[in-house]
C-alpha positions in Angstrom: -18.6 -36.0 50.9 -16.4 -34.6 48.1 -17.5 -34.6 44.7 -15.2 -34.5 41.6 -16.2 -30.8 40.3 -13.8 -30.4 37.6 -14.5 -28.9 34.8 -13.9 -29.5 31.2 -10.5 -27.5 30.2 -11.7 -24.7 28.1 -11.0 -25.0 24.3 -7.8 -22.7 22.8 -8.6 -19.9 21.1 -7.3 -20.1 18.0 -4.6 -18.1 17.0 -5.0 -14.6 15.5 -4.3 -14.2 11.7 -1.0 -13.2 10.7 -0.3 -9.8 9.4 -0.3 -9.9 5.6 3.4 -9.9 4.2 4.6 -6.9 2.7 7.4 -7.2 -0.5 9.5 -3.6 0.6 12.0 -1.3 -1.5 13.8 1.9 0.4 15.3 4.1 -1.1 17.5 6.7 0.2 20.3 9.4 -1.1 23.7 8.7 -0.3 26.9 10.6 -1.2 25.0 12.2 -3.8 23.3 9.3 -5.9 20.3 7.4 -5.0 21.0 4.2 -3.1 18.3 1.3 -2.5 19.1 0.7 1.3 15.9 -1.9 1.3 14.8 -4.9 -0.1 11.6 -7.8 0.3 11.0 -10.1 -1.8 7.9 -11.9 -1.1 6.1 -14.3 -4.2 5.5 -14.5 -6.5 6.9 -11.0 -6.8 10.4 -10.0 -7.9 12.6 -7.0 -7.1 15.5 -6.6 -9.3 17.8 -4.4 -9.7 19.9 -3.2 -12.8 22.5 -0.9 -13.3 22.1 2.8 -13.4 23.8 5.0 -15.4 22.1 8.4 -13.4 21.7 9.5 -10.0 18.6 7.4 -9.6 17.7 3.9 -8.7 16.2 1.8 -11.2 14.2 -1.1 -9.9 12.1 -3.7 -11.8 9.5 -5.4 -10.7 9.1 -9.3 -12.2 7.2 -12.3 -11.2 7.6 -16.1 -11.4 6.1 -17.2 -14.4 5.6 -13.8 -15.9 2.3 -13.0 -14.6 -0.4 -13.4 -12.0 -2.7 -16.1 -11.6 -6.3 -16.0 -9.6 -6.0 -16.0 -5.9 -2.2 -14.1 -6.2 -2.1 -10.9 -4.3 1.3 -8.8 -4.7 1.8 -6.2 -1.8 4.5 -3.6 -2.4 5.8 -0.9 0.0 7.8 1.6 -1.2 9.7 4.5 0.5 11.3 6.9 -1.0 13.9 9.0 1.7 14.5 13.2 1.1 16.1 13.7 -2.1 15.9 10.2 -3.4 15.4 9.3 -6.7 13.4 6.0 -8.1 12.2 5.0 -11.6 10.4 1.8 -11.2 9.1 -0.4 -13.8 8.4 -3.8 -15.2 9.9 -6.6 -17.1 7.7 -6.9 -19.3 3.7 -6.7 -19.7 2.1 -8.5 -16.5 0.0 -11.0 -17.5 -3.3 -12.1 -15.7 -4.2 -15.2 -16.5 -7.8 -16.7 -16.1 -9.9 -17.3 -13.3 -11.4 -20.7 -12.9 -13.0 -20.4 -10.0 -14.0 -16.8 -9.4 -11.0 -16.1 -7.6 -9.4 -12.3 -8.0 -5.0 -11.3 -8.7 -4.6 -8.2 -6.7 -2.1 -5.9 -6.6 -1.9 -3.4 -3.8 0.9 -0.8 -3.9 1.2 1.8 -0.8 4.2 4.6 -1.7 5.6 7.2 0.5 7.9 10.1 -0.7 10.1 12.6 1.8 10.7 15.9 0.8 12.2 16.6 -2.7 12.0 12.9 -3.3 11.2 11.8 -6.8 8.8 8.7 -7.8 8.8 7.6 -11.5 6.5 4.6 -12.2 6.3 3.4 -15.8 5.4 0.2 -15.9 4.5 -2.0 -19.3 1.0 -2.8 -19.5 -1.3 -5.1 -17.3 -2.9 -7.6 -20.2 -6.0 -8.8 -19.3 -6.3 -12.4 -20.9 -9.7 -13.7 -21.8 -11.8 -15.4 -18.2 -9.5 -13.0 -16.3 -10.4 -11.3 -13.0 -7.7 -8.4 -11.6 -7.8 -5.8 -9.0 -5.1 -3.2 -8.5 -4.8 -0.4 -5.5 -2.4 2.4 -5.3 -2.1 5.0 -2.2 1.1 7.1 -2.2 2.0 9.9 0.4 3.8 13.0 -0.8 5.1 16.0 0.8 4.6 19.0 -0.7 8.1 19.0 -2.5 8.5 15.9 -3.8 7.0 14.9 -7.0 5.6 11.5 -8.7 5.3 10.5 -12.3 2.9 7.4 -12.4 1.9 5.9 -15.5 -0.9 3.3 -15.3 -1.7 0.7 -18.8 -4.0 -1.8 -19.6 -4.9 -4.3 -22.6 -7.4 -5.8 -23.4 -6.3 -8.9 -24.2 -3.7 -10.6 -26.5 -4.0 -8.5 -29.1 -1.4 -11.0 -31.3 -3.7 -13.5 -30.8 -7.0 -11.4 -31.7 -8.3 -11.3 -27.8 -10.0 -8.5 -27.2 -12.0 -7.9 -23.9 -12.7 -11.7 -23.3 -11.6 -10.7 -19.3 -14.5 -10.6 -16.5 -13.5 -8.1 -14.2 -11.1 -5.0 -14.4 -10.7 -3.0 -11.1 -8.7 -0.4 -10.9 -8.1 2.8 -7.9 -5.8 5.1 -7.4 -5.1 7.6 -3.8 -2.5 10.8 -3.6 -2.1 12.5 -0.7 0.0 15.6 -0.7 0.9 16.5 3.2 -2.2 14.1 4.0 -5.0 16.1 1.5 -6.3 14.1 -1.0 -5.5 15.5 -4.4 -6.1 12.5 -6.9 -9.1 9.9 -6.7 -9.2 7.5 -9.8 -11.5 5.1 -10.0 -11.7 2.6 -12.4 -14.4 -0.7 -13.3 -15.2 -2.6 -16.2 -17.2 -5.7 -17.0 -17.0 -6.9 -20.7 -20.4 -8.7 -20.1 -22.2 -6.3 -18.9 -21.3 -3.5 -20.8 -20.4 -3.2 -24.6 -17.0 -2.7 -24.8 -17.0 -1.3 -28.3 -19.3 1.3 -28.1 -18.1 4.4 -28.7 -19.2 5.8 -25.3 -16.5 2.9 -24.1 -13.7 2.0 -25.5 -14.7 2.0 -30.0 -12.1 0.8 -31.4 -9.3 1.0 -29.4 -7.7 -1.7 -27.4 -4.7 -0.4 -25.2 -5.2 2.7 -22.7 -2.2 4.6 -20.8 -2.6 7.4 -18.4 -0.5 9.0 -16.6 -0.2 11.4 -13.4 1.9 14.0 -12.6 1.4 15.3 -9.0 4.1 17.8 -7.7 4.4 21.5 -6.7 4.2 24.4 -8.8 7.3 25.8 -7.5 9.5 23.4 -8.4 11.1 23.6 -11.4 11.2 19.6 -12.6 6.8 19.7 -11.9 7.1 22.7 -14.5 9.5 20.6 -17.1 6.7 18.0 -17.1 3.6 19.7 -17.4 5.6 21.2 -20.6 6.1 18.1 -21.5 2.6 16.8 -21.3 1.5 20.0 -22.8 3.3 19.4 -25.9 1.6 15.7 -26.1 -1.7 17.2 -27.0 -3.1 16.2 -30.1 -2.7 18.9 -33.1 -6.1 19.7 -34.6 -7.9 18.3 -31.8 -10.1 21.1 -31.5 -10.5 21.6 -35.2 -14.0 21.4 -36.3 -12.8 18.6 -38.8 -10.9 16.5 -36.3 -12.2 12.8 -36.2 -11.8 10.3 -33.4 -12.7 7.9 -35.6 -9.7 7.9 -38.0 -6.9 8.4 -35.2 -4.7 5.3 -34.6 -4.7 6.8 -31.1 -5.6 9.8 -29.4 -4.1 11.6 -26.5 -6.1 14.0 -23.9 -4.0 16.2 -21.8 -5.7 18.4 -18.5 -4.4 20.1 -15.8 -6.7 18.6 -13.2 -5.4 21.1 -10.0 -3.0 23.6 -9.3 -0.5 20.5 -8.6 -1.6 17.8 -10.7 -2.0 16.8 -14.4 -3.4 14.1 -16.0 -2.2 12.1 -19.7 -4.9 9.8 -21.4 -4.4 7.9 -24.2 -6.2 5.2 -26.0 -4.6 3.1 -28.9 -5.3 0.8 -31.7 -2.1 -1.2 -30.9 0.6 -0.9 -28.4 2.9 0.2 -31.3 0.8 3.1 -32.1 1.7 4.4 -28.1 5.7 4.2 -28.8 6.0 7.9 -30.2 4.3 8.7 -27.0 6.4 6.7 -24.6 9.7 7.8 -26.5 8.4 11.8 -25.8 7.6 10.9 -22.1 10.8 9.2 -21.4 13.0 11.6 -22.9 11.4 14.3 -21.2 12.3 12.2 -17.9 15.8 11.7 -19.2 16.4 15.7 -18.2 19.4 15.8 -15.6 16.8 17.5 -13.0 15.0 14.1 -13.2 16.3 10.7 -13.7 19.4 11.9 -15.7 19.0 9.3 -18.4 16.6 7.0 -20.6 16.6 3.8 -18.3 14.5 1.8 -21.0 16.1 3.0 -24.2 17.7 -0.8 -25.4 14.0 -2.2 -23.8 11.8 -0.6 -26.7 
């Protein structure tokens, strides 16, 4: 007797997820100037690319509508090839605008520089607008030659417009490796309501906040420019036993956190107040050993 013993076809597994997508800028050194031999776009970011009047690439990162809204996630790989020069920054401030539904922008950024390679980031501030929720990562690879210059900003909020920590959720980290050895760990979380922003063991009275981070070799002569430069930032009288914190329209800390890294921070009444700052950190960079010229002189 035969009986019909076939069985149900099994169900499809579904397929696995896709890798995320990856916006990608290489640079490399050709016939003596910098050369960006790479480029992604993937939205709602923007690469572009203006003119350069030094050996270095300038490349600016922009996005559709001027900021990032709750569920975007930017993801940015950046290579920088032996030699090669970058100074990357932004359009303008990035905006994040609010959350409605709990959902998070994210930024991740993963950087990789070859020997003698050289990484400036100076982007304009991340501006935190009021029901906002942002998250931003950072991992970059060095070798023990090259050197990065990273400056990282926040506000908190539309200042012009009186806003001032009316965001939920800041979340900030930051990884450097130097020939795989972590040498830089910065962690970074605020929530406006559960915390008070304005106390003076948070923010007082200040509303903007810049650091920056110079990792390199103490051999090499542009990492011992820098720290000079830094060095000079620090705040006259700081140490004084009539200094106040109180009265400063901002105040600067400078430390030399390892043999191979220093570290900027800066907290300001107004974004104006940081421009003297800027304008000594960017002509510093303007040295021919480094980028050769001011790329965002005509921008402030």
């Amino acid at each position: 007797m035969n009986i019909d013993s076939a069985a149900p076809p099994l169900p499809v597994a579904p397929p696995p997820p896709a890798a995320p997508a990856w916006s990608v800028l290489e640079v490399a050194e050709v016939r003596g100037r910098s050369r960006l031999v790479a480029c992604k776009n993937i939205q709602p970011l923007k690469l572009l690319q203006p003119a350069s009047h030094g050996r270095a690439v300038h490349v600016v990162l922009s996005s559709y509508g001027g900021g990032m809204v709750a569920g975007d996630i930017i993801r940015l790989r950046i290579t920088v090839q032996a030699d090669g020069r970058l100074i990357l920054s932004t359009q303008a401030s990035t905006k994040i605008f609010r959350s409605i539904d709990g959902s998070v922008a994210e930024q991740h950024t993963v950087g990789e520089l070859s020997e003698n390679a050289l990484a400036v980031i100076f982007p304009d501030p991340v501006v935190l607008q009021a029901e906002s929720r942002y998250r931003q990562v950072q991992e970059w690879h060095l070798q023990p030659t090259s050197l990065l210059f990273l400056v990282d900003w926040f506000h908190s909020g539309r200042m012009d417009q009186g806003e001032q920590f009316a965001f939920h959720a800041l979340q900030s980290e930051l990884r450097v490796r130097v020939a795989g050895r972590l040498v830089v760990l910065d962690r970074f979380a605020f929530r406006p309501e559960e915390n008070i922003a304005t106390s003076p063991a948070n923010f007082a009275q200040y509303q903007t906040f810049f650091s920056v981070f110079l990792v390199g070799s103490p051999d090499d002569a542009r990492y011992r420019f820098l720290t000079q430069v830094l060095e000079g930032l620090k705040m006259a009288g700081s140490t004084g036993p009539h200094f106040r914190i109180s009265s400063q329209p901002y105040v600067v800390s400078v430390a030399q956190a390892r043999e191979n890294v220093w570290v900027l921070r800066a907290a300001a009444q107004s974004r104006m107040a940081l421009q003297p700052l800027c304008d000594a950190l960017l002509a510093g960079l303007a040295d021919e050993r480094l980028l050769g010229y001011n790329p965002l002189v005509r921008k402030y």
